[in-house]
N, C-alpha and C positions, 0 to 999 in steps of 0.2 A: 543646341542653338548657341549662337554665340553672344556676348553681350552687348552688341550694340543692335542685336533683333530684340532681347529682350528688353532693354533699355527703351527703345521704342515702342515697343508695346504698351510700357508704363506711362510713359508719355502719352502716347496716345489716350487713353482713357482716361487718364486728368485729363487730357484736354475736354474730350466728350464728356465728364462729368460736370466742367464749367469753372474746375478748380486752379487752372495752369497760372491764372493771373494771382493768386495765390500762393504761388508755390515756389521753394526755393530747391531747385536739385543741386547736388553736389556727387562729387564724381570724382573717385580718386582711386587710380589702379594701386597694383602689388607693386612693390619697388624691385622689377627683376625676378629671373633666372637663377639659379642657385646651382652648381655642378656642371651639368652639362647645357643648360639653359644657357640660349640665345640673348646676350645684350647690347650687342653689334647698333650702333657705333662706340658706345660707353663701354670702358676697362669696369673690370670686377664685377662683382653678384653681390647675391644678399650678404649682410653678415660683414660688407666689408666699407672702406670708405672712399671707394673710387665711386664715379658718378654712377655706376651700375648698378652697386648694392643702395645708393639714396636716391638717385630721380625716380620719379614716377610721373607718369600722365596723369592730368586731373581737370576740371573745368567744374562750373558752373554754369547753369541756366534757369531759366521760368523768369516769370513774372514777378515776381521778387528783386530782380538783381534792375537794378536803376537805370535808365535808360542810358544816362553818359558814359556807362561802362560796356554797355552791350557790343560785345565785337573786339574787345579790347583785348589786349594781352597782357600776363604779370608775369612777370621771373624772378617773385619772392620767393623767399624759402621761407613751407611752413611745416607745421605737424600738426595734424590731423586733431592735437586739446586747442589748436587756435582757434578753432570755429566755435568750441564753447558756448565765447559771450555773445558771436551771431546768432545762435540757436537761441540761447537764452530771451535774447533782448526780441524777438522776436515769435515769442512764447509768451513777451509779457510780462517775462522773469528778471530779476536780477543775478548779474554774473559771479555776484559774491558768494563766497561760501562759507553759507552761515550753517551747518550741520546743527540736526537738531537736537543728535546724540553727538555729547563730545566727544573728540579720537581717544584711543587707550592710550595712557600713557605707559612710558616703558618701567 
């Protein structure tokens, strides 16, 4: 199956569990093809820095995401540690990182 069967499926049963209003999905493909892989209209694949090897398709949805954004579009550029302090602060957590062993030093 593909992922937007299975994707729906997950969907679905948050919804039937009662949880969707709840829920923050986040969605974010491979960045590209690599060798003989398709990234038509974008030059280059992975590994490289034409828009083939960095765009990727991504969105959010649920019940989570605000209603003035719902429907909206962004064409920021991000990386996948930006969601971090959203997970975080939304867990309840602070985005700081306060480790409770300190790193090694060299």
């Amino acid at each position: 199956r593909d992922s937007d069967e299975w994707l729906n499926q997950i969907v679905q049963v948050v919804k039937k569990r009662k949880m969707w209003n709840n829920t923050l999905l986040v969605f974010s493909a491979d960045n590209g093809g690599v060798f003989a892989g398709n990234n038509f209209p974008l030059r280059g694949e992975k590994h490289t820095n034409f828009q083939g090897g960095m765009k990727a398709a991504a969105f959010v949805s649920g019940g989570l995401v605000p209603n003035r954004l719902r429907g909206t579009r962004s064409n920021l550029r991000i990386h996948i540690a930006d969601w971090y302090s959203t997970f975080a602060s939304l867990a309840g957590q602070s985005a700081a990182d306060k480790a409770p062993i300190s790193p090694l030093k060299p």
